[in-house]
C-alpha positions as CSV (number, residue, x, y, z in Angstrom):
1,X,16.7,-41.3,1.0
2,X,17.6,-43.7,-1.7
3,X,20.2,-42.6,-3.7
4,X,18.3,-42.8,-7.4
5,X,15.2,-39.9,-5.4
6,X,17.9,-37.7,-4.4
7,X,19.6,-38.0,-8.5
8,X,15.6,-37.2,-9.7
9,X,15.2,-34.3,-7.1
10,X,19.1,-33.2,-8.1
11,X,18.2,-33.2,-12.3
12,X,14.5,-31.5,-10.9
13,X,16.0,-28.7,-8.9
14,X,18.7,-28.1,-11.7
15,X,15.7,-28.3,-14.7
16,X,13.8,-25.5,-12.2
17,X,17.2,-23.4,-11.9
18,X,17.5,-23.8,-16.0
19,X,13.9,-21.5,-16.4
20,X,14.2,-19.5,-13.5
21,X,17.5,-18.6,-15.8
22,X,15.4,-18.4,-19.0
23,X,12.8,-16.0,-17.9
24,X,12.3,-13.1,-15.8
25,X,9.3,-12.1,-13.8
26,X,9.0,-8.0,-13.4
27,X,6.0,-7.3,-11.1
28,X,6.4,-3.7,-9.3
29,X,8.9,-1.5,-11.0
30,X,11.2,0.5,-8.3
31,X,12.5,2.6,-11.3
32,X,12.4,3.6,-14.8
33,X,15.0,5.7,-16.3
34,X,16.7,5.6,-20.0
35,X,20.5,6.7,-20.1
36,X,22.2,6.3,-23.5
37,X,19.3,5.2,-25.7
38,X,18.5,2.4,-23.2
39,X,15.9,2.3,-20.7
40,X,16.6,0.5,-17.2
41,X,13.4,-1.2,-15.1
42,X,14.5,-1.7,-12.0
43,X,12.3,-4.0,-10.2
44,X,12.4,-6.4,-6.7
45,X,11.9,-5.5,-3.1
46,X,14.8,-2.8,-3.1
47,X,14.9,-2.2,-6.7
48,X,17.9,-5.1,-6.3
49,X,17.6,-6.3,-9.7
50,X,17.7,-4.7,-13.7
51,X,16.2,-5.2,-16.6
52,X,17.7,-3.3,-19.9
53,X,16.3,-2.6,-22.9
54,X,17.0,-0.4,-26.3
55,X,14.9,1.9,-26.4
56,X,14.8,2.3,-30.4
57,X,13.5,-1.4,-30.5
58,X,10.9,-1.2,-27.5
59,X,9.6,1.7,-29.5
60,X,9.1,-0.8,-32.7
61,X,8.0,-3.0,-30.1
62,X,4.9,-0.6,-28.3
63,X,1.7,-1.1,-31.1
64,X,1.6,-4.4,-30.0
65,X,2.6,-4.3,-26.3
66,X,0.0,-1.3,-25.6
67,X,-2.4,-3.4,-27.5
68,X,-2.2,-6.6,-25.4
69,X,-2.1,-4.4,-22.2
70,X,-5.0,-2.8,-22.9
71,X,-7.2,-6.0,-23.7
72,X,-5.3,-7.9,-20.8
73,X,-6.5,-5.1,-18.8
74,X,-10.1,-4.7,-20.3
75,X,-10.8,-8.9,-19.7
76,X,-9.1,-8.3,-16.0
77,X,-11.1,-5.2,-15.0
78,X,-14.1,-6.6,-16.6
79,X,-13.3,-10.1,-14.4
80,X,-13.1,-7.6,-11.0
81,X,-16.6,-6.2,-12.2
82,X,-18.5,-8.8,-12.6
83,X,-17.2,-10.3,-9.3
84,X,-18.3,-7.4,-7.5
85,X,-21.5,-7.5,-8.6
86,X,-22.1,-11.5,-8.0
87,X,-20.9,-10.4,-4.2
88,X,-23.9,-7.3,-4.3
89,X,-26.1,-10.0,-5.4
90,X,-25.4,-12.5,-2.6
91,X,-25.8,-9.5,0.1
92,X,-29.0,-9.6,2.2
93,X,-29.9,-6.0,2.6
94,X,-32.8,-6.2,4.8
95,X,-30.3,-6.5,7.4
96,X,-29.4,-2.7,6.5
97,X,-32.9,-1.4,6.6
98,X,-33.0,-0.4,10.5
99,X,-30.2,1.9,9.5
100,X,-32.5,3.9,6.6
101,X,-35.6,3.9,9.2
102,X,-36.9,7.1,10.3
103,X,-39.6,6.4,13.0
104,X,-41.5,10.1,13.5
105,X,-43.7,11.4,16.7
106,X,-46.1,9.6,15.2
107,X,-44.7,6.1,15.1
108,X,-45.4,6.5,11.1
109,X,-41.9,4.8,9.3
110,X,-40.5,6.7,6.5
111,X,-37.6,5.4,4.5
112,X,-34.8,8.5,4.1
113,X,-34.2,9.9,0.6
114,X,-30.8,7.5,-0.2
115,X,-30.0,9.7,-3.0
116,X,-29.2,12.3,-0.4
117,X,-27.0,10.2,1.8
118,X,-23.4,11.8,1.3
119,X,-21.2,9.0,0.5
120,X,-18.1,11.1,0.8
121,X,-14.9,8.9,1.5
């Protein structure tokens, strides 16, 4: 490679490096404890790595994290909804109706009573 790439890849790789620094991403926690007013999140495949906080200003902090949780939360579960029911939308259900089909001695069809079907996991 020419030498003037490799100095733009060098000053991109070391500008990446710079905000992996800056910023921490905690997705599962491992652990959660709180030892001398400060409470420890461990976090990473092995609960490797530690994040620390004091307590006394996480609690000042809560009102407005539990508040942004909770509409985060509402606008994602309300995302997941409505995406399931687009996908019940799309299904073709006649291709279910053999299974609800009761043929009798008589060759008459009746359709069984779904709202007796156990649907027991």
């Amino acid at each position: 490679m020419k030498k003037a790439i490799l100095k733009n890849k060098i000053l991109h790789l070391e500008n990446d490096l710079a905000n992996a620094r800056m910023n921490t991403y905690v997705g599962n926690t491992t652990d959660l404890y709180v030892v001398s007013g400060e409470l420890y999140i461990q976090y990473g495949d092995n609960g490797e790595k530690t994040v620390v906080m004091c307590t006394e200003q996480l609690f000042k902090d809560l009102p407005f994290i539990i508040n942004q949780v909770i509409k985060d939360n509402a606008k994602m579960q309300k995302m997941h909804l409505n995406n399931i029911v687009t996908e019940l939308k799309e299904i073709d259900y006649s291709i279910l109706m053999d299974d609800f089909i009761d043929e009798d001695e008589d060759d008459d069809v009746e359709l069984y009573d779904t709202a007796s079907i156990n649907h027991t996991l």
